[in-house]
Phi, psi and omega in degrees: 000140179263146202284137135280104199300167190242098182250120168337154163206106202017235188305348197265155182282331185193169181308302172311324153323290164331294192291297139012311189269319176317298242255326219265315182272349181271339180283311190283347196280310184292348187266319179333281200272022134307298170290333175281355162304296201309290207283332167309339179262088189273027159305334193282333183288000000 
């Protein structure tokens, strides 16, 4: 059977912990700048 080595990927414990924050922080970057659309655009008004 082959071991799954636990390998470090700079500050993440592991590979998933990366994808887990990418996905986590591109989701809060898109409702940001959504709500900052909404309120900056008064065309919409």
């Amino acid at each position: 059977m082959m071991e799954e080595k636990e390998e470090r990927i700079g500050i993440f414990s592991s590979w998933n912990w990366l994808y887990v924050t990418v996905i986590v922080y591109t989701t809060v970057l898109i409702v940001l700048l959504y709500l900052l659309t909404a309120i900056f655009d008064h065309s919409i008004q």
